[in-house]
C-alpha positions in Angstrom: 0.0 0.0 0.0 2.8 2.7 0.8 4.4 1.7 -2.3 1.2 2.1 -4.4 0.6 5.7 -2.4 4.3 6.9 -3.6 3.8 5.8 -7.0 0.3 8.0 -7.2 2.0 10.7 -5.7 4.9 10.4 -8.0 2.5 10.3 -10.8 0.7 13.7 -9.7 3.8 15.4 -9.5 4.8 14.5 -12.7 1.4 15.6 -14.4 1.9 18.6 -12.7 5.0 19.9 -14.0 4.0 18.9 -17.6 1.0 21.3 -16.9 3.5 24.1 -16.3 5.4 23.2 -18.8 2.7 23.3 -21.3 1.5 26.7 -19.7 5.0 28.2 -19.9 5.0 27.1 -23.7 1.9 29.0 -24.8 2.8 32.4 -23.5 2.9 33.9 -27.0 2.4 37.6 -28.4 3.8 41.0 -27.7 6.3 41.1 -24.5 4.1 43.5 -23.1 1.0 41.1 -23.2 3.0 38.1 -21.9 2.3 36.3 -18.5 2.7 32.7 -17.5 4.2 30.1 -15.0 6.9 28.2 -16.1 9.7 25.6 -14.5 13.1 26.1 -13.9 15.5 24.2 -12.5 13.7 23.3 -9.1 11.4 26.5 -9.3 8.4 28.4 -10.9 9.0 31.6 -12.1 6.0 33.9 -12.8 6.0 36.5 -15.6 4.0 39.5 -16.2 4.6 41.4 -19.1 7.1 39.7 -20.3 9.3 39.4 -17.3 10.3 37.3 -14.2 8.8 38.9 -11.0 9.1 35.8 -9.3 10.8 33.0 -8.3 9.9 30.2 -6.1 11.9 27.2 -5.0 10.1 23.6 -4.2 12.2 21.5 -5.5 15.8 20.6 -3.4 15.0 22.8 -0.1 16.3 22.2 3.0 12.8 22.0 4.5 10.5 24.6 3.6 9.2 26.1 -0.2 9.6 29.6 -0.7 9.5 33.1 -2.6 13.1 32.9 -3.1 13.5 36.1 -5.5 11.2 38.8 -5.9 11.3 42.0 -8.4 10.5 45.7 -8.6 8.9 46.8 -11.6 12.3 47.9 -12.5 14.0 44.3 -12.1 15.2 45.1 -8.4 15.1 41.8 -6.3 14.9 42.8 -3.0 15.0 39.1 -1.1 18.1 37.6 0.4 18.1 33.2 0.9 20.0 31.7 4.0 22.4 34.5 4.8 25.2 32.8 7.1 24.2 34.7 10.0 20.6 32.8 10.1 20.8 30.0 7.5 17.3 29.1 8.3 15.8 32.4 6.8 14.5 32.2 3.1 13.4 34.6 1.7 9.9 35.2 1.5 8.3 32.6 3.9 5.8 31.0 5.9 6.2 28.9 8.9 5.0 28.6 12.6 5.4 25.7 15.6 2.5 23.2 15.2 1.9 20.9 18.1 5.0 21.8 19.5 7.1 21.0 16.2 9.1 24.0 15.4 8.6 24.4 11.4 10.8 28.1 11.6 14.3 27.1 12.4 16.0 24.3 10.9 18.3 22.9 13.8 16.9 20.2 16.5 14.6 18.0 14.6 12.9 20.9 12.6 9.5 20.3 10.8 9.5 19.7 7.2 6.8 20.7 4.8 6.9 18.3 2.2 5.9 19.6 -1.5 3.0 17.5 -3.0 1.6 19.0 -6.4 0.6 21.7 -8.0 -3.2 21.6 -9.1 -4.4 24.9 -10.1 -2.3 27.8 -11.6 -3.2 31.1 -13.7 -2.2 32.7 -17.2 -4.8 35.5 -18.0 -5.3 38.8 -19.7 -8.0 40.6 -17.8 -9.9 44.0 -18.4 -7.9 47.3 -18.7 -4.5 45.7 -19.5 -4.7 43.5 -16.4 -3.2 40.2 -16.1 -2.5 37.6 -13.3 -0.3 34.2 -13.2 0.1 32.3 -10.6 -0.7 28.6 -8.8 -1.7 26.2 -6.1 0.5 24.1 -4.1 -0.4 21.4 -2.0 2.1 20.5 1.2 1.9 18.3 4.1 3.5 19.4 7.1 5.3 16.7 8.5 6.3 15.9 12.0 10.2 14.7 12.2 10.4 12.2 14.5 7.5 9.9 13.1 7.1 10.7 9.3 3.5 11.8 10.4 1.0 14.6 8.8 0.6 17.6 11.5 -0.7 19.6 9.2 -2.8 20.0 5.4 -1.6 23.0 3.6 -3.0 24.6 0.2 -0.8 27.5 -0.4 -1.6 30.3 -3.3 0.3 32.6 -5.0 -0.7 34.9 -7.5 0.9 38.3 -9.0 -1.2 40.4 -10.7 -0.8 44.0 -12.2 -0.8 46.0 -15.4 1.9 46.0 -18.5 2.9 49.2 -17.4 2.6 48.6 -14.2 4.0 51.0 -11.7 4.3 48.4 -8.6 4.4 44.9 -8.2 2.2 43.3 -6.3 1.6 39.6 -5.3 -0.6 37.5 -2.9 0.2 34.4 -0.5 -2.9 32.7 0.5 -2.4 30.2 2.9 -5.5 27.5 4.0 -4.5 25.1 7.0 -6.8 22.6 8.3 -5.6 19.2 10.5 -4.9 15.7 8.5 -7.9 13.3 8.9 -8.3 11.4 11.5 -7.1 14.5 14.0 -9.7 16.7 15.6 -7.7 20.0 16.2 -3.8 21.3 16.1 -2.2 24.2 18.0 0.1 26.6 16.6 2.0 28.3 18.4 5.7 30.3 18.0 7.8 33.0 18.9 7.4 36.6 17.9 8.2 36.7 14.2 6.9 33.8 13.1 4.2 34.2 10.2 5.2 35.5 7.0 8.3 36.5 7.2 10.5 38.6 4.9 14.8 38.7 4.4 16.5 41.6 2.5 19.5 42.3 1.0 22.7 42.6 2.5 22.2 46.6 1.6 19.3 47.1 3.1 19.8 46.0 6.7 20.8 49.5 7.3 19.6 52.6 6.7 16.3 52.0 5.9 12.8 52.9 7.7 9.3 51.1 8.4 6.0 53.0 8.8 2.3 51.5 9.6 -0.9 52.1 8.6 -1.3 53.5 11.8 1.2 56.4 10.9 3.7 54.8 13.7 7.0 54.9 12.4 10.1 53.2 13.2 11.3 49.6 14.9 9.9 51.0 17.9 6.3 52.1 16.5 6.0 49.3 14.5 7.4 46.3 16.1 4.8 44.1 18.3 2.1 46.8 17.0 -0.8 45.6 15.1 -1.9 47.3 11.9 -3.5 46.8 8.4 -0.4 46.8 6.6 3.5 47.6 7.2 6.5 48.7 5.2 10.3 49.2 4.9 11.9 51.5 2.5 15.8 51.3 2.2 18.5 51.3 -0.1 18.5 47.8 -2.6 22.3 47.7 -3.6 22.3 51.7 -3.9 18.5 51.9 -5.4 15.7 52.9 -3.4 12.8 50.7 -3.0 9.9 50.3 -1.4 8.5 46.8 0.3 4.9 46.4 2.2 3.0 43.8 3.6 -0.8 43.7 3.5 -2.7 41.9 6.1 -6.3 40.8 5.1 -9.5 42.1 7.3 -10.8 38.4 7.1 -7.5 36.9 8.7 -7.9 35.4 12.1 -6.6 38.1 14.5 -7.0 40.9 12.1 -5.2 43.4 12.0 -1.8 41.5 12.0 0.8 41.7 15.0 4.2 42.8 13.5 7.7 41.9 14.1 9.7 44.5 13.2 13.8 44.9 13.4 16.8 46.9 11.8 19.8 45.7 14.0 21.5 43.4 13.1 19.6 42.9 10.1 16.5 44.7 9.1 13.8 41.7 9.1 9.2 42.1 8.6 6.9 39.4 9.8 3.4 39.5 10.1 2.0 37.5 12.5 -0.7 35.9 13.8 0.6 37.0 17.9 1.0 33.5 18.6 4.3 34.3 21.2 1.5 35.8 22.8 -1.7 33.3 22.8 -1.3 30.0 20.6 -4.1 28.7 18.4 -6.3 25.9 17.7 -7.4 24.9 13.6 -10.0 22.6 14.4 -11.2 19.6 11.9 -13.6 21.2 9.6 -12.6 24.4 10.6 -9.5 25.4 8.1 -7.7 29.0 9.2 -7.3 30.8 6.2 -4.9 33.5 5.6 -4.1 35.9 3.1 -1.5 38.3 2.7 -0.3 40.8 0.1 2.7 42.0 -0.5 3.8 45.4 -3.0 7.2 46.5 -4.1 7.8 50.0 -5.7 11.1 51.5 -6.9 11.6 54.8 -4.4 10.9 55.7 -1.5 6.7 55.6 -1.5 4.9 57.5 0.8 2.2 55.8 3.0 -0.9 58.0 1.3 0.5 55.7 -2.0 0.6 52.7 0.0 -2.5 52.6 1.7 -4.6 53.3 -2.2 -2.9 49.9 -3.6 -3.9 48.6 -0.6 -7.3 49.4 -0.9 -6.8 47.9 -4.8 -5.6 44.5 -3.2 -8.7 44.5 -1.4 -10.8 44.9 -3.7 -10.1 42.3 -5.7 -10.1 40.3 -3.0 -6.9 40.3 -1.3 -5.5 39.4 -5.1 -6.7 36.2 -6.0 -9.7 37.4 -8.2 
């Protein structure tokens, strides 16, 4: 029977990829009119007009898939994977402690979540110019010491904009619900686990965070919920701009943030968990959805609050 479930599985995966490979293949026309998802070496990469404006590695990691590279409208990538100082930080990612298993740092027995398929992705041309690409990933979340499910995971990403678009903007939708069989699960973390977010080397110094409060700094921002936050500093001697939306229908809305610029300047929104842990019961699935924008400059938060208000609208980007 196990051997029958890992040749199904094997199966699925495989369909999968010729899916996105097929999808990749029939981007066609203008450069300007071109979106798609398409493999590469271990990741997806999602174009919009024509370009990569995201990466994102399943294939090979150490124990979680991630946003591994992430664009400007202007080809800045603003994300940094496994610096030496915390190897354990890629990127763009999600992870929190579920029934005690600690799926955020990779040291003691970590949590793995274990890749599965894709089954659902996006390539089209909307009204007004618009276009979206994106998919569906399934993951289990896998308890070290037994092999065992802890967790179901759907995960969505999705970036959407115009051909001349003037930010990029993305979403990570994120639906947990127990394995069968198991009636509830607790997460539970530390401060900054959620969504969390690496830059460059450059911008660890320098740079600034506001809220959608109009609090300002690490100490105005960090541990302070709002709707959205966002950093502006320097990307390898370029300015940009990075925010991170948090959905009114998210449990605990608006988000808890963990902000920091010393060391290393470091965003996570979070669900407070360091604070109160929390049970996804069976038939219950916890649902998140975040968004995230990057601009080249310095934006100011008038700016950043109207594309947040477009996020929403389409509903938190997955329309």
């Amino acid at each position: 029977m196990a051997e029958s479930r890992r040749q199904i599985a094997m199966l699925a995966f495989a369909a999968g990829l010729v899916a996105l490979s097929v999808l990749g293949a029939g981007c066609s026309g203008n450069s300007a009119d071109r979106v798609g998802v398409k493999p590469e070496n271990g990741s997806l990469a999602v174009r919009m007009g024509g370009d990569v404006v995201l990466r994102y590695r399943y294939k090979d990691v150490p124990f979680k898939p991630y946003v591994r590279e992430l664009f400007t409208p202007s080809g800045v990538n603003v994300l940094r994977d496994a610096p030496a100082d915390h190897l354990h930080h890629h990127a763009l990612m999600f992870a929190v402690a579920v029934d005690g298993v600690n799926f955020w740092e990779e040291r003691q027995r970590p949590g793995r979540q274990e890749h599965r398929s894709f089954t659902h992705y996006a390539n089209v041309g909307g009204a007004k110019g618009t276009h979206k690409a994106g998919f569906d990933e399934h993951l289990d979340w896998l308890d070290p010491r037994t092999g065992q499910v802890l967790l179901k995971e759907v995960r969505t990403i999705k970036v959407f904009g115009k051909a001349d678009r003037d930010v990029t903007l993305m979403t990570w939708r994120t639906r947990l619900s127990p394995p069968a069989g198991k009636d509830s699960v607790t997460l539970s973390g530390s401060a900054y686990f959620g969504l969390g977010m690496r830059f460059l080397k450059s911008m660890d110094s320098g740079g600034s965070f506001v809220n959608s409060e109009g609090s300002a700094g690490v100490s105005g921002t960090n541990d302070k919920r709002a709707g959205w936050c966002a950093y502006s500093a320097l990307a390898d001697g370029k300015p940009v701009t990075v925010a991170v939306f948090d959905h009114p229908d998210n449990e605990r809305h608006p988000a808890t943030w963990f902000t920091m610029d010393n060391p290393f300047a470091y965003i996570a929104a979070t669900l407070g968990l360091h604070k109160e842990p929390l049970k996804v019961e069976s038939g219950r699935p916890l649902v998140l959805s975040y968004g995230v924008a990057l601009w080249d400059g310095r934006i100011e938060a008038k700016q950043i609050s109207r594309v947040y208000d477009r996020w929403l609208a389409t509903a938190g980007g997955l329309q």
